[in-house]
N, C-alpha and C positions, 0 to 999 in steps of 0.2 A: 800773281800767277792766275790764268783763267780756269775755273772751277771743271769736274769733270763735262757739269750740262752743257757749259760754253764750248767745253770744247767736242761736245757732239754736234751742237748747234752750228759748229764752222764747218764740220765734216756734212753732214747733212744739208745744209742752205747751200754746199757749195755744187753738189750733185743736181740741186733745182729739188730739195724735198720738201717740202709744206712745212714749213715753221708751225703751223697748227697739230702737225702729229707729233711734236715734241713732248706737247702736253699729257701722253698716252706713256713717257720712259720715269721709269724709275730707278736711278742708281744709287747703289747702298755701299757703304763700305769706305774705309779712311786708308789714306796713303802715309808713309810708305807701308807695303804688304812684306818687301823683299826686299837685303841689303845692295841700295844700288845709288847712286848720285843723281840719278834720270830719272822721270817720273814713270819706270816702264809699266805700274799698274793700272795708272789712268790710259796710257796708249792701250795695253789690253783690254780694257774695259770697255773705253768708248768707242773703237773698228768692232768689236763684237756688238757690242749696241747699236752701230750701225748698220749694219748684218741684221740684227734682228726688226729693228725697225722696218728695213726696205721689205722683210719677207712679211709683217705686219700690214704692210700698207698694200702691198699685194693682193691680201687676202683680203683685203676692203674691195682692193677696183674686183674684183672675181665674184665678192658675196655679198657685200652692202655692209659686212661687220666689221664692226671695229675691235679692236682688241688691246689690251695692256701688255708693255714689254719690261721686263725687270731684271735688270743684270748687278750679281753682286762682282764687288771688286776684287776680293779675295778666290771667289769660283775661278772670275775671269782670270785671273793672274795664273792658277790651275791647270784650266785651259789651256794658257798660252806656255806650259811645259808639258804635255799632255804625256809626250814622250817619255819624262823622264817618270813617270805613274804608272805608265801602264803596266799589267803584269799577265804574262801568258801562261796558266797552270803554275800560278800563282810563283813565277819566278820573274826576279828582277831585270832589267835590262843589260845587255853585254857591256863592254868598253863603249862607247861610243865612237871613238877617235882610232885610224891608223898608227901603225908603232912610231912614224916619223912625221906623224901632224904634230904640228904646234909651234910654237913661237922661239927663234933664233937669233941672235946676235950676233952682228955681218962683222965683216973687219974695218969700217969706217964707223962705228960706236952703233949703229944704227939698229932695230927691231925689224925681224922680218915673220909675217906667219903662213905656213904653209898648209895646204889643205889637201890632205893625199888620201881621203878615204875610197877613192876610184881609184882602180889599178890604172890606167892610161894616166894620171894626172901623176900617182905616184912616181910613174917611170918618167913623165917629163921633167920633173924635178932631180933624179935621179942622174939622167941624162946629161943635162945642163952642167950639174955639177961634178959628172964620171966619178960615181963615187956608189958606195953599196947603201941600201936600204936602212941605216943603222942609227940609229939619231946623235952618237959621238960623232960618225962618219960625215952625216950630213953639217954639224957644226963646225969639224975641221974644215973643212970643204969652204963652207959659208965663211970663213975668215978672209978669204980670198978675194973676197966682193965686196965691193959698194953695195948698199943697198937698194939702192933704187936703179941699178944696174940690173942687179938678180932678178927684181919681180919683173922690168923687161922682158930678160932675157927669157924668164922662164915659160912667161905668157908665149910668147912668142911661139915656145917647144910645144903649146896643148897645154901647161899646167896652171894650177891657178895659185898665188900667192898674192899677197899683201905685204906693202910696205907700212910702218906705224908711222901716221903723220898724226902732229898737234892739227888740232881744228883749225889755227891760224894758217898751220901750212894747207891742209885741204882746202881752204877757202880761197885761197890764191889760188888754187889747181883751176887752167882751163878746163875742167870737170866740173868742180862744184860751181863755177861761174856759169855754168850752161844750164845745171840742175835749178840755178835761183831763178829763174828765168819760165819755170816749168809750176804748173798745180801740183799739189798732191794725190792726184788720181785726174786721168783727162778723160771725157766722154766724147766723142767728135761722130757725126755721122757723116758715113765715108761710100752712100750707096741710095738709090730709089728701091723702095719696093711697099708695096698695099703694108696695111697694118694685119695684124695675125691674131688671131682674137685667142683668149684663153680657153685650156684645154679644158675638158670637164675634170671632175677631181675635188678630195676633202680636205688638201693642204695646201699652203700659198703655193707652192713650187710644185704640186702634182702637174704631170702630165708631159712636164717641162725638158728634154732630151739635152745634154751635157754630157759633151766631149773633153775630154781630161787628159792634158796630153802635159803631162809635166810631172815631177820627181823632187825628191828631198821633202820638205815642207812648203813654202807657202806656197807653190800652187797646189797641192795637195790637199791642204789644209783648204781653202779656197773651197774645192769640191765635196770636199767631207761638210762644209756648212752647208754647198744647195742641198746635199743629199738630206741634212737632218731636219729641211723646210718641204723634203721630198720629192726631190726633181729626181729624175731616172740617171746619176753619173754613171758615164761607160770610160773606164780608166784604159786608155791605149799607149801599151808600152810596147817594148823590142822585146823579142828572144834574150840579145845578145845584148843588150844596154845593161848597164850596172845598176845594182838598186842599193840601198840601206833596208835590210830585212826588219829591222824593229820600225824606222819611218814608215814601211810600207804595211803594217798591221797596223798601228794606231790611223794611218790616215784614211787606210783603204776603208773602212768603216761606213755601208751606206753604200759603197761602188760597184759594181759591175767591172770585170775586169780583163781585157782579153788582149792576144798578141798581134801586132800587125806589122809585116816586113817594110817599112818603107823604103826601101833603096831598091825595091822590085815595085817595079809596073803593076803588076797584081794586087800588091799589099796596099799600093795609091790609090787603085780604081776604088779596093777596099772601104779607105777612108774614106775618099770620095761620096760611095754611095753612104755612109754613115752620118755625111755631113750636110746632105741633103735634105735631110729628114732631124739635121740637131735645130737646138731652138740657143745654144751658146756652145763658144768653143774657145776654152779656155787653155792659155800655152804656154810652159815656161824654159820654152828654147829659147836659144839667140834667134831673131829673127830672118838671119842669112840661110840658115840653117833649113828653117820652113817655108821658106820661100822659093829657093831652089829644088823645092820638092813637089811646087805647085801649091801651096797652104800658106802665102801671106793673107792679111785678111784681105786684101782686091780681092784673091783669087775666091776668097770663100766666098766673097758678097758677088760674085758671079756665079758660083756652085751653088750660092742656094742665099736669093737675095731675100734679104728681113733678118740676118745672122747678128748675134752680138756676139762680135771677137773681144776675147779678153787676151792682153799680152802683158806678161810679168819681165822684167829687165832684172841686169844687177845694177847696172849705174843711167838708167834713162835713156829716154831714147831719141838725146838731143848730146851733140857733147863728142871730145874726141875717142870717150871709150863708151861708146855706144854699145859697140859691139862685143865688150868685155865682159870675160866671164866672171862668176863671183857667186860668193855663198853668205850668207849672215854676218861667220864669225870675220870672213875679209871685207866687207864691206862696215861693218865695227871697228877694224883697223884701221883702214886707209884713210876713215872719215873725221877720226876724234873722238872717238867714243873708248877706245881702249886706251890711250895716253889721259882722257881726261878724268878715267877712272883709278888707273895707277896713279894720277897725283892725289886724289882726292882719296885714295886709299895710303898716301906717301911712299908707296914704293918703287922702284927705280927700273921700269919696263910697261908691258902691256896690261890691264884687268881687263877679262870680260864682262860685258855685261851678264845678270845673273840670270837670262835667258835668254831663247833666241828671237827676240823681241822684234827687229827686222822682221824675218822670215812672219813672224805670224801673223802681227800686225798689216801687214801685206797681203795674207791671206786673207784677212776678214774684207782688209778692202777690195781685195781682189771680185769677195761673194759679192759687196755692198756692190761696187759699179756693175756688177755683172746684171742686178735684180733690177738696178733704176734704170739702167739702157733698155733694160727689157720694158719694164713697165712702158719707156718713153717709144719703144717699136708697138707696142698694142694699140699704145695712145694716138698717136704719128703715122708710123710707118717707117720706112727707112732702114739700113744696114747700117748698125752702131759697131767702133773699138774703142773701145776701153784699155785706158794702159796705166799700169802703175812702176815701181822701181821699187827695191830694198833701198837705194841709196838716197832717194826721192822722200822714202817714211824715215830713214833716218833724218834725214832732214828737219822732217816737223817733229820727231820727238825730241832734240834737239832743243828746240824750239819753243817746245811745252815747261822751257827751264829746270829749273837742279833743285834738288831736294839737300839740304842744310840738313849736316850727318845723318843722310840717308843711307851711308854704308855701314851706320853702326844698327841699322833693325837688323832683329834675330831672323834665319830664315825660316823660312815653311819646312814643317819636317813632312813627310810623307805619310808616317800615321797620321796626321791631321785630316792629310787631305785625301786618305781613303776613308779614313771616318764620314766624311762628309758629301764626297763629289761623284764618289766612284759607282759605274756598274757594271754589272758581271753581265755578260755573254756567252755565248758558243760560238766559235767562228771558224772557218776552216785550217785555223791555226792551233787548235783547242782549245779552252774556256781563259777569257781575257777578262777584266778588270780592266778597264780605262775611265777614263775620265768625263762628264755628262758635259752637253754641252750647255753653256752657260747663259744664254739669252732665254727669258724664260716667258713665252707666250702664254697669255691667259686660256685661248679658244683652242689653239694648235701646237699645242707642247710641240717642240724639236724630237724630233728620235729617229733613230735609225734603225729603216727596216727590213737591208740587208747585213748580212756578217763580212768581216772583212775575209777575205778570200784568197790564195795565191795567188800572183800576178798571174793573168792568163787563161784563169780558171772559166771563162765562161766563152760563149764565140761572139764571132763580130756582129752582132746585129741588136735593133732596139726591141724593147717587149714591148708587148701591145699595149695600144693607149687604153684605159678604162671608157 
């Protein structure tokens, strides 16, 4: 199996990064961290390390210094549950999960998982099967189905489920046949424009304007890194769009955060003029979605050319579910990863992975492409997208092979890792405890130097450049 430097060395050579700034990372820490058959701490460890590197090398092309990045494996691993640490007025997190998410069994023997934490997703599921909210209700219901009828069907209504396939069967899927076919993060310049020189400023990411147009984790998470390299994120969500209120404190951290109506003319001019003046804009809609609203990236690299689009997918954006919806724990399903961990656990169904290692892994790369498009617009010139997939990082972790009784390590308890990881704040939530972030720069510590805030809380416009 390739060591964790190897495998920065492939994430990084593969973006076009100097193999000579390799020699500036230090990774500490032995695997496994956490009971899982996947190597999920090495994937968290080195997408943060890449993350921090890019904002290291940044701060080179800006200042002439160089600087050391040191990420442990244990932080990172941390990190990458940040969620499940945080603590608001020193209280732990709610349920995570809707009363009828989770995993069923259809009437053809088959595993199905359902993801109802949004009321419109709940009721499409709901719908489909004309049945109440109740999760006996929905199991009776589920007898009725084939499995791979159901997650049809239900996508079809707005909802989002998963059917459990072994890896052998996802790999036959004209899906994953599309996805091998695909990098693990693409960078493509999609536009002319002069090169844009850097802002003034005493962090790699100062001055640097980020559009945050995404929910759940990883793009989220995505924006909570430029923030803590100190670029200005401005998080733009709806009124009326649904959130996760604990997702939305740990990630908002570092954001700026304000409402904008986009199904009004007004609320697009809005953006519009917001995006004129961004320096990335980062998205974790379906693309149909933002498109239709005047916000594919053409449209952007026409609103304001030298833009680095970043686009987050659930299954890639090659493939007949291009345009399919998806969250972590379903894309852990569909792909191999929950049947391959019920075997290796010998139990007779689905395992989660012990994190949402998709989603976050994704996010770092989400930061990492975001920082080396930029760098290659300062350098160049040009209107860069960047596009990553949950099912694309599943893929390569996957890939980084299985860990030989990895599910018998003890887990991380939480005292540990407030002993160790955690800081306290004030935020407009009241005083939180979360989790630090884990690349640790010699010159330009990470930190965040706003509080996370309501959704909404501040208006639509950027602050002044320094």
């Amino acid at each position: 199996m390739h060591s964790p430097a190897d495998i920065l060395k492939d994430i990084w050579t593969s973006a076009g990064g100097d193999q000579a700034a390799l020699g500036r990372v230090r990774l500490t820490g032995e695997e496994p961290q956490i009971p899982s058959s996947f190597r999920v701490a090495v994937a968290g460890q080195t997408t943060i390390a890449a993350a921090g590197l890019a904002a290291a090398e940044i701060w080179k092309l800006r200042s002439g210094e160089a600087q050391d990045v040191s990420v442990d494996m244990r932080h990172a691993v941390a990190e990458c549950r940040s969620e499940r640490y945080l603590r608001r007025d020193d209280k732990p997190p709610p349920p995570a999960w809707d009363a009828i998410a989770g995993v069923y069994r259809t009437g053809d023997g088959r595993f199905v998982r359902c993801h109802t934490n949004f009321p419109h997703h709940r009721d499409a599921v709901c719908k489909v099967l004309d049945c109440e909210p109740e999760r006996e209700k929905v199991q009776a219901a589920l007898m009725q189905w084939k499995g791979e009828d159901f997650e049809s069907a239900a996508y079809a209504a707005g909802g989002v489920v998963a059917l459990m396939r072994s890896y052998d069967e996802w790999s036959a899927h004209p899906q994953a046949r599309a996805l091998a076919q695909l990098p693990l993060l693409s960078i493509e310049k999609i536009g002319e424009a002069p090169p844009k020189p850097w802002p003034k400023g005493d962090r790699p990411l100062s001055g640097l304007r980020v559009l945050d147009l995404s929910r759940v984790i990883a793009g989220p998470v995505a924006g909570r890194t430029l923030a803590a390299h100190g670029a200005d994120v401005l998080l733009v969500s709806g009124p009326d769009l649904p959130a996760i209120d604990w997702l939305t404190i740990d990630t908002g951290r570092g954001k700026l955060t304000t409402f904008i109506e986009l199904k009004s003319e007004a609320g697009r001019a809005q953006l519009r003029g917001l995006l004129k003046d961004a320096d990335i804009f980062s998205q974790g809609y379906r693309p149909r979605a933002l498109a239709a609203l005047g916000f594919a990236p053409e449209h952007a690299a026409q609103i304001n050319p030298g833009i680095v689009y970043v686009t987050l997918s659930a299954y890639g954006h090659a493939g007949p579910w291009a345009e399919r919806r998806g969250f972590d724990s379903l894309v852990q399903t569909t792909t191999g990863f929950n049947h391959a961990e019920g075997q290796a656990a010998g139990i007779d169904g689905p395992k989660e992975l012990p994190a949402q290692m998709l989603d976050h892994a994704t996010g770092y790369l989400m930061a990492f492409g975001a920082m080396m498009a930029k760098a290659r617009q300062v350098r160049e010139g040009g209107s860069w997208h960047v596009r990553v997939s949950l099912a694309q990082t599943g893929r390569w972790l996957w890939n980084l092979g299985r860990l030989e009784g990895g599910l018998n390590t003890p887990d991380t308890t939480g005292e540990a890792v407030h002993a160790a990881f955690i800081e306290r704040m004030q935020s407009g939530f009241g005083t939180l405890k979360a989790v630090q972030h884990s690349a640790l720069l010699s010159k330009t510590p990470a930190q965040w130097s706003r509080p996370a805030m309501p959704l909404g809380s501040h208006p639509a416009h950027w602050p002044a450049r320094s």
